[in-house]
N, C-alpha and C positions, 0 to 999 in steps of 0.2 A: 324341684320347683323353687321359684323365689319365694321371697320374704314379701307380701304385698299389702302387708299390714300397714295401717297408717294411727299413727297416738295422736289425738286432738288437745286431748289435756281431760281434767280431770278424771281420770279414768276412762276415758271413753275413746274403745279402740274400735278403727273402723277393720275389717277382713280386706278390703282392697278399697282405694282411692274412687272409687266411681260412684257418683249416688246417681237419683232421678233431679231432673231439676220438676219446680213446681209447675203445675199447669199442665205437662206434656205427658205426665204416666199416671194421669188419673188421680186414685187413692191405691194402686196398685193392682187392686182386683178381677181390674177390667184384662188386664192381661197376661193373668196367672195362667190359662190354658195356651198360652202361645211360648212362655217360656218359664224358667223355674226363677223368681222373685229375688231370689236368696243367696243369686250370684253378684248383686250387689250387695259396695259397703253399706248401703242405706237407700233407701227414700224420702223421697221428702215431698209429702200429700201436696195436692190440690188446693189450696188457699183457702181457709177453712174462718168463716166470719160466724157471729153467736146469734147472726138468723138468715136464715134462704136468701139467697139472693139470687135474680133470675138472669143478669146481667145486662149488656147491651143489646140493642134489635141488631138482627140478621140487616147484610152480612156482615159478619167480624174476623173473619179470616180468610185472608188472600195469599197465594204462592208469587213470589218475586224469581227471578232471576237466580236468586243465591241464598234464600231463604223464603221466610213468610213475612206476614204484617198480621197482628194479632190485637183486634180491643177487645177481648169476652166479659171484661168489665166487673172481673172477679166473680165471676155465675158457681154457688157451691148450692151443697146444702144444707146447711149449717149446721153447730154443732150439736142439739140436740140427735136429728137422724145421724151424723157421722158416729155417733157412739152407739148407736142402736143397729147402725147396718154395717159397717165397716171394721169396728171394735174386733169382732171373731175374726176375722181374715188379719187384722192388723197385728194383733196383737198376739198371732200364730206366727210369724215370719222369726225368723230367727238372724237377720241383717237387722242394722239400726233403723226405725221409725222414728223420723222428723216430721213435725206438723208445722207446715207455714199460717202462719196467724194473720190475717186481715181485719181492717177494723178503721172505724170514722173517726174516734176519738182512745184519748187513752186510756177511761174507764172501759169502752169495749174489748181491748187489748186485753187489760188486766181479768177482765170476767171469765173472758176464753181460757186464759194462761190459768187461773186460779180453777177450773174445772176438769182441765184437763189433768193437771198436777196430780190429781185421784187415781191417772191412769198410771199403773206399773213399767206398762209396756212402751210408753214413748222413750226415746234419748231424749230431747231435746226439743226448742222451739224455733224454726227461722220464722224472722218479722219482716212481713214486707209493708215496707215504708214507700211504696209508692202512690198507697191509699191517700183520697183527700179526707185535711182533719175538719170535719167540718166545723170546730172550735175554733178554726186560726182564719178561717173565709176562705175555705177550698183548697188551701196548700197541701201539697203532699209532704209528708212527716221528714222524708229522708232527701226534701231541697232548701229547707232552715235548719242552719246548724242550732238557734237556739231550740226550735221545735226537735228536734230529733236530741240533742244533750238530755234535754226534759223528759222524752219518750224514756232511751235506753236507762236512764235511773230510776225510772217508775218500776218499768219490768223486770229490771236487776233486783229489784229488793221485792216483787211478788214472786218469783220464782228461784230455786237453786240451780235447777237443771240447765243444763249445757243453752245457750242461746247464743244466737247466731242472729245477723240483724245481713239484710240483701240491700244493698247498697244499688243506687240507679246510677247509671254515666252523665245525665242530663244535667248535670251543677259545675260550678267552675271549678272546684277541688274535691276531686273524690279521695284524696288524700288527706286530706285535713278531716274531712266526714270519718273517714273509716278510722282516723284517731281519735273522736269524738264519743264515737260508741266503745270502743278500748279503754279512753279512759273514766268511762261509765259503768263498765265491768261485763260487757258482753265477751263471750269466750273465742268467736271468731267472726269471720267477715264471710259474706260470700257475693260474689261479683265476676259479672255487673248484668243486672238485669236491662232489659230489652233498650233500645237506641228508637228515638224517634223517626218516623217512617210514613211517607204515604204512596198512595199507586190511585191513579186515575185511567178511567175507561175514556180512552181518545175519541170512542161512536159516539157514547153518548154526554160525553164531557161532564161526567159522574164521577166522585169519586167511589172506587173499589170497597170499601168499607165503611157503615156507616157514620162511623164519627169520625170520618175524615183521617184524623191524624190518628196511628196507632203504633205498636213497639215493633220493632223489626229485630228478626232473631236471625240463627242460622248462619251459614259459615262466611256472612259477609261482613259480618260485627266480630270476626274471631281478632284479626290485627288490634282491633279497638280493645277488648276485653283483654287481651295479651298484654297489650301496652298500658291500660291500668293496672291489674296485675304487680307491673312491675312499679308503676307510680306507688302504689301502696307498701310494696312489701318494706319498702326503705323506712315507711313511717311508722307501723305498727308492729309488735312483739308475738301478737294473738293469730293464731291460724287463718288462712285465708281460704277460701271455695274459689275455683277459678269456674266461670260459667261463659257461655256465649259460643256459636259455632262448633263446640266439638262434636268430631263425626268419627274419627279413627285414633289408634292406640300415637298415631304419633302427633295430635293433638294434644291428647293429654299429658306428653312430655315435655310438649312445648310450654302448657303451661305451670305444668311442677319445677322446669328450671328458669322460667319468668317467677319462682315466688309461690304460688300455691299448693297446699298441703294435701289434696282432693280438689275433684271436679265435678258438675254435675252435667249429665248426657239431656238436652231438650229438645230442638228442634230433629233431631236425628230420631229419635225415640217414634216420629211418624213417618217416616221413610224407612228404616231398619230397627224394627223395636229389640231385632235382635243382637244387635249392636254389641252389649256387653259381651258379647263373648268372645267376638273378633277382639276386644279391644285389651281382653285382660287373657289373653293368647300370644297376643303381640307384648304387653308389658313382661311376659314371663321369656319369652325370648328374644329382647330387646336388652332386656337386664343380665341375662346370661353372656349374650355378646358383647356387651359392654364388663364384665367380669363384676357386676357388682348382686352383691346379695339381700339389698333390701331397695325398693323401692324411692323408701323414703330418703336414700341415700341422691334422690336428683332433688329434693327440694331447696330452690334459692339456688341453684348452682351453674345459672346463667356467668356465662365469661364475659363481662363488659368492656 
């Protein structure tokens, strides 16, 4: 067998490049009887705010063409119940636990990050920045680079642990952003979450999802995701997630030699939850045929 480890940096080694992306694998629990959790490098929960939230009204997800359109409007249940119901299943798993952090302002940030800190069993936090701050009049964190510089030094200095900040496509340089939080001391990047999208019903001249506009995932944003990917990797030093579209093992090659150190499996996860297994099957004899012995050996290794 290959070598399918991946080093993120401070210590923190993944067993193979493949995590959950958020949103799509629950908090994992949900589909521990369908397959065994722990053949991923990690997880990375459900978006987890520091109180319930019920989300957007029905409907909020639609099937396209080539993926879905998705507003669930960050629907958790905060983190009081996620440490009282989740905790035992989580913090059983023996692959890395990542907790995506949701949040209006950046004291909610910090409150989440400083409670979970108690917990042994997480790696790390990814931050999604595409909440609005309700501090700055509805911006989302991660489309001002000075609201987001601000963000990632807040949370660098409440926490030690590995953090990871998810970067949106929707700004004019997601290159300079993902320099922004690097040089603010986050450990990596991961990108690129969902692409603006909408679908309309032609009978009743309705749109398909309630609030109209929502993110589009799935392997029709994969080019898009690939090619930032590679806009990034030239600007930052810190580890990258590549996300968006992957479905098979030769996705995820494509984006380990675009530049990314890992990947995370989303919209795939509802069409074939069973996915990792094809895909870290194919890595093990993909690497073989190509004579190399560690995985980590494609990363950045696009021929330009």
């Amino acid at each position: 067998m290959s070598d399918l480890s991946i080093y993120l940096g401070k210590d923190l080694v993944l067993s193979n490049p493949i995590l959950t992306a958020s949103g799509t694998f629950g908090y994992g629990d949900e589909l521990s009887e369908i397959l065994d959790i722990n053949q991923f490098g990690g997880i990375v929960t459900k978006s987890l705010s520091l109180e319930p939230r019920i989300g957007n009204p029905s409907p909020r997800i639609v099937e396209t063409a080539s993926g879905m359109i998705n507003s669930i409007g960050l629907a958790n249940i905060g983190l009081e119940a996620f440490l009282k119901q989740k905790k035992s299943f989580l913090s059983a798993l023996t692959c890395k636990v990542f907790v995506n952090i949701a949040a209006r302002t950046e004291e909610e940030y910090g409150t989440v990050i400083r409670k979970l800190d108690n917990e042994d069993w997480i790696a790390g936090y990814e931050i999604n920045v595409s909440c609005p701050n309700v501090k700055e009049g509805g911006i989302a964190f991660g489309t001002d680079p000075i609201v987001l510089n601000r963000l990632t030094g807040v949370l660098r200095k409440t926490s030690k642990r590995f953090l990871i900040v998810k970067l949106s496509p929707n700004v004019t340089d997601i290159a300079a952003m993902a320099k922004i939080v690097q040089d603010n001391g986050a450990d990596a990047v991961s990108l690129i979450n969902t692409v603006y999208g909408a679908a309309i019903d032609i009978y009743s001249r309705k749109p398909k999802i309630n609030t109209v506009i929502g993110g589009l995932s799935g392997p029709a944003i994969k080019p898009i995701a690939v090619a930032n990917v590679i806009k990034v990797r030239d600007s930052i030093k810190i580890p990258i997630i590549g996300i968006g579209g992957i479905s098979n093992g030769e996705d995820v090659i494509e984006f380990m030699l675009a530049g990314a150190s890992a990947v995370q499996l989303g919209t795939i996860n509802f069409m074939n939850p069973c996915a990792v297994n094809e895909i870290l099957e194919f890595l093990n004899t993909y690497l073989k045929q190509q004579k190399l012995t560690s995985v980590s050996d494609l990363i950045g290794r696009l021929e330009k």
